[in-house]
N, C-alpha and C positions, 0 to 999 in steps of 0.2 A: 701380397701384404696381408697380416693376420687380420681376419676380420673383428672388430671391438665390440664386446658385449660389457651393457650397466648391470648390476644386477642391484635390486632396490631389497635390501631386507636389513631389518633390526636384531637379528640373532649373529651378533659378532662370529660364532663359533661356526655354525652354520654357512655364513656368508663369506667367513675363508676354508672353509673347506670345498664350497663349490665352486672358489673364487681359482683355488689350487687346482682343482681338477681339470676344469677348462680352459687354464695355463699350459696343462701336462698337454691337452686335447689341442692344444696351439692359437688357441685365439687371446686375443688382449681383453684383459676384465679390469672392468672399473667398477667399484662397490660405493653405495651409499647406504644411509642406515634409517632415512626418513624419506617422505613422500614428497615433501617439499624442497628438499634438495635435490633427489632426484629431479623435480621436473626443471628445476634450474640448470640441473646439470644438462640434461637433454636440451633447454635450448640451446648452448654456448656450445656442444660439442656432438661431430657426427657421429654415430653408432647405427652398427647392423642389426641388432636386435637388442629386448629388455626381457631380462629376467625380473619379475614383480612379484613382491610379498603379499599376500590380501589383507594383511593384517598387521599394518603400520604405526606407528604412537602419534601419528602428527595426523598429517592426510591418508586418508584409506587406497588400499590398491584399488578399489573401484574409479576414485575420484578420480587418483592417479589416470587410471584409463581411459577414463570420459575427457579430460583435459588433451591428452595425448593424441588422445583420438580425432581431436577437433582440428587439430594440425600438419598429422600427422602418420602416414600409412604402417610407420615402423612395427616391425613383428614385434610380438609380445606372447610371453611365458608365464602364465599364471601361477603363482605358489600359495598353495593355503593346506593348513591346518584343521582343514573346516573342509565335511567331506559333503555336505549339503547338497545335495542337485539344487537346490534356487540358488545356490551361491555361484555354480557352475552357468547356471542359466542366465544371470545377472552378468557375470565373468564376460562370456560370449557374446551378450546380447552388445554389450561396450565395446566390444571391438577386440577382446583376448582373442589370439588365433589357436592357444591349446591352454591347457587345462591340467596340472600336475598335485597330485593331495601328499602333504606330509604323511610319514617319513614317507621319501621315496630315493630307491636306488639311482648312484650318482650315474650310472650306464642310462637309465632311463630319461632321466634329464639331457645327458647330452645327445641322445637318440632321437629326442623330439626338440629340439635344439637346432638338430642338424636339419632335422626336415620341414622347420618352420624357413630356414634360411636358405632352403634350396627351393622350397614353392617363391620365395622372394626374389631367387637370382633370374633376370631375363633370360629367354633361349632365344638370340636372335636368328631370322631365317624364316617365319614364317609368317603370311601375309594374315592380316587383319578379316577377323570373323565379323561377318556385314550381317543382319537380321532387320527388315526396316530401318527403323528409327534407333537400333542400338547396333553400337560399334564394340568389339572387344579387340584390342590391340593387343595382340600377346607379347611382341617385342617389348615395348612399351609401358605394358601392365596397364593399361589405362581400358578403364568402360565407360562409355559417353551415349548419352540419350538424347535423341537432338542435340548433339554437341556439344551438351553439359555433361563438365565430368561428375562421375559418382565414384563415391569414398567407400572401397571395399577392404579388408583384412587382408596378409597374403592366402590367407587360408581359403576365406570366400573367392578369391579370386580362380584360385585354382580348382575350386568346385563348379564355378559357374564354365568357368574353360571347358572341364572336363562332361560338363551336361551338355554345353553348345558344342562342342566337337563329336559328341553324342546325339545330335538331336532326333529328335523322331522314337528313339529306341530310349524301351525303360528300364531305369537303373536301379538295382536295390544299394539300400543304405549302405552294405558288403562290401558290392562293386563299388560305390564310389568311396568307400575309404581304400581299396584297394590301389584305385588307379590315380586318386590324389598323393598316397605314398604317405609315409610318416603319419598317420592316424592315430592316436590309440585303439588299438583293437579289442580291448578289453575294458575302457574307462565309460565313461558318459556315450551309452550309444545312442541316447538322444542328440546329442551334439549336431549331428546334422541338421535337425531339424532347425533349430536357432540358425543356424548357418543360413540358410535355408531363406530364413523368416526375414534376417537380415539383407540377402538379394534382392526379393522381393521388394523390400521397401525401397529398393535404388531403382529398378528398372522397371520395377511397372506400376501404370497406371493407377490401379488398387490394387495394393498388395491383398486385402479381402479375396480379392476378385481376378484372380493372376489368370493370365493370356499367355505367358510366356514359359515361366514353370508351371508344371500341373501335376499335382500328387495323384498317386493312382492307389489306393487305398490297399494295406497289406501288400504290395508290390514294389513302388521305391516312387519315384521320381523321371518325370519326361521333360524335355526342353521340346515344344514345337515352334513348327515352323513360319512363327507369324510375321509374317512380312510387312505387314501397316499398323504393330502394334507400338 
């Protein structure tokens, strides 16, 4: 069954063209043209992924995502015309799993399209990563800290997988857009770090004061091995 993507954008012209293309690419699109219909629409009906405008006449694609977010793990595709790093930093920190600046090629769009919706799909088969007190169920998707779940992106998800399936051993920023797949490799290569900033605050302790990830300065990134964190 084709999987259904919204896309939220007020540029009529715009939004059947990428509405067209990712018809031709085989997925079902449904378009709105305001923020607030959008998130109406999204309750009442399921979708695999949102394409989002950052720049809406009603509610902002921010707001949009902070709402979204509150409820909801659904992958999300940032669109802006606004090529700001704080806007991208803002973007992320809300829960957007990637990050697209106007204009941009309609190949590119559905290339990070496909790979927000592939870190989203389950691989079941593999048992549950145990670290103490934090559980990562990768069937699942689910991360629980003493048994409470926490609200990750699919994007975060798939970073934090790929540090605990790593753990011990440090990763540069590189490798891990490498081995998460669909990255931009050339857009915000800060983006990790928000990523980053955002696990933090779910699994540990103080994210200030992290036990679990540890930055190793000019090197990348280590998950250890703590067992009673």
């Amino acid at each position: 069954m084709p999987q259904r993507i919204l896309l939220i954008e007020d540029d009529a012209r715009l939004a059947a063209m990428v509405a067209e293309y990712l018809a031709e690419a085989g997925y079902r699109v449904a378009v709105e043209c305001g923020g607030g219909t959008g998130l109406a629409r999204l309750a009442r009906e399921p979708f695999d992924a949102l394409v989002l405008d950052l720049m809406l006449p009603d509610i902002g694609g921010l707001e949009v995502c902070r709402q979204l977010r509150a409820r909801s793990p659904l992958p999300v595709l940032m669109l802006t015309a606004r090529g700001d790093p704080a806007d991208r930093i803002v973007g992320l920190e809300l829960g957007a799993d990637d990050y697209l600046p106007k204009p941009f090629e309609p190949r590119e769009l559905l290339a990070r399209l496909r790979a927000i919706l592939r870190r989203a799909a389950p691989a079941p088969g593999r048992a549950a990563l145990r670290f103490g007190r934090l559980e990562i169920d990768r069937d699942a998707r689910t991360v629980r800290v003493d048994g409470e779940a926490k609200s990750l992106t699919g994007y975060q998800f798939a970073l934090l997988v790929a540090l605990a399936e790593n753990a011990g051993r440090v990763l540069s920023r590189e490798q891990l857009m490498d081995i998460v797949k669909g990255a931009p490799l050339e857009a915000f290569d800060r983006s990790i770090d928000v990523h980053v900033a955002r696990i933090r605050a779910a699994i540990e302790d103080d994210p200030k004061k992290p036990r679990r990830i540890l930055t190793l300065r000019g090197a990348g990134y280590v998950f250890a091995r703590v067992q009673d964190a």
